[in-house]
C-alpha positions, -999 to +999 in steps of 0.1 A: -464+354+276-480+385+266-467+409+241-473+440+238-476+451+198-513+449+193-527+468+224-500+497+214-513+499+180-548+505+194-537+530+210-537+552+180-572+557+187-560+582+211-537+605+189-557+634+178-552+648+141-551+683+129-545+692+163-539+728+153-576+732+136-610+729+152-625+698+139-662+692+132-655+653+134-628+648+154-597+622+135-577+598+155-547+580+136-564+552+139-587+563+121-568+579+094-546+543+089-581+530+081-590+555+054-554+551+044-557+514+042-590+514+020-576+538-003-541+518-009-562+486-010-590+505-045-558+519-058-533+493-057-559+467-072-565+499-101-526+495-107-527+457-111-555+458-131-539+478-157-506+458-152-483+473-129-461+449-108-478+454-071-472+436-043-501+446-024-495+429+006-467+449+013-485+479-003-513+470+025-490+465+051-471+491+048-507+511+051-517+495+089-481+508+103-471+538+085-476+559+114-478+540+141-445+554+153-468+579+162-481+559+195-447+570+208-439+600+197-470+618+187-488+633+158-464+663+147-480+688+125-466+691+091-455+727+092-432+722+121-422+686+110-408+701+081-399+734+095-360+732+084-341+704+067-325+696+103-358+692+122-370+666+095-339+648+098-346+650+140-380+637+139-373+612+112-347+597+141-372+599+161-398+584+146-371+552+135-367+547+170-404+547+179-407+521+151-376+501+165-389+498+197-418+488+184-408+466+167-392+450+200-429+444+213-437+417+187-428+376+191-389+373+177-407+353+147-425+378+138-403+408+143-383+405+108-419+400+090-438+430+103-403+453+101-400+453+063-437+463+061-420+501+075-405+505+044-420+508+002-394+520-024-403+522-061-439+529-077-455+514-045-437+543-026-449+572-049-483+554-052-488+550-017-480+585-003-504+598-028-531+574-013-520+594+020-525+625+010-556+620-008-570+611+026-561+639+041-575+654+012-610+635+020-608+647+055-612+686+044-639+683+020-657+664+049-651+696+071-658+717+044-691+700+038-700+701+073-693+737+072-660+742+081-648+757+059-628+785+077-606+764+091-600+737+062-606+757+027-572+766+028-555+726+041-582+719+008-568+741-016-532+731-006-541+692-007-559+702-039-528+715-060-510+684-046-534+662-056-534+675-089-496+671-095-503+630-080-524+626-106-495+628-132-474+602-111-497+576-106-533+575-130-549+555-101-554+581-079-571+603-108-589+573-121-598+573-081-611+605-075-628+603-110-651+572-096-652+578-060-647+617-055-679+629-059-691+607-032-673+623-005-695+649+019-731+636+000-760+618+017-764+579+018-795+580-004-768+597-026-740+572-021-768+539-027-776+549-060-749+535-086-741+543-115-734+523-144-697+521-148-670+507-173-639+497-168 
């Protein structure tokens, strides 16, 4: 028997990103779970290193399917996502019932497994969702380094301020950018040469 899970998944190489903005480098969501799923992977080994209580299995887990509700019901751009109260509540049914069915494409045995990956409460919560947006926050200084910067200066600016206010939750992602920001947009020459760190 064949299920179907996997080959669904995949196709979030399909879903197009920031649909409203001309891209230099086109995103797929795909592609923006894998940048996701590094980040939560540096900054959820940051937080156990200094002694948080992580599980980061589910912190990683939680990383592959966070929006692969989207296969189903599309990438919806933030400003109309969260247009009113009532429409969040809408597409947050929505996207629970994208995840449900889903969820119905996996073996029974592994159904129950791969459904509480959908969910993080606590610290991992707040210290994942910054790891999303700082992500999206790498994706406009790539545009803007490419030279677009009329269409992402502003997202940056935004992503910017948000970041900032992150940094007070959760000292991984500021410990984060603080090693790995300035390596975003710059040439690989650039990005060979190490420097000598401490931890």
């Amino acid at each position: 028997m064949s299920y179907g899970f996997i080959g669904l998944a995949m196709r979030q190489h399909l879903i197009r990103r920031w649909s409203l903005m001309r891209c230099v480098s086109p995103e797929s969501v795909l592609e923006h779970t894998a940048s996701v799923t590094m980040l939560t992977l540096i900054a959820g080994t940051i937080a156990r290193e200094r002694g948080k209580v992580i599980d980061l299995e589910r912190l990683m887990g939680h990383a592959v399917v966070h929006d692969l509700s989207e296969v189903l019901c599309s990438d919806i751009v933030t400003p109309v996502k969260n247009a009113t109260p009532a429409l969040r509540a809408e597409f947050r049914k929505l996207e629970d019932a994208a995840e449900k069915q889903l969820i119905g494409t996996l073996p029974d045995s592994l159904q129950d497994p791969i459904q509480s990956y959908f969910e993080l409460e606590g610290y991992e919560e707040t210290l994942f969702k910054a790891c999303d947006v700082y992500a999206a926050f790498i994706k406009c200084k790539l545009e803007i380094a490419a030279g677009n910067s009329a269409e992402f200066q502003q997202a940056f600016d935004t992503l910017s301020s948000t970041l900032e206010a992150l940094k007070g939750e959760c000292e991984e992602i500021e410990i984060l950018d603080d090693w790995f920001g300035g390596s975003i947009g710059v040439s690989v020459d650039q990005l060979m040469a190490r420097p000598e760190m401490t931890f």
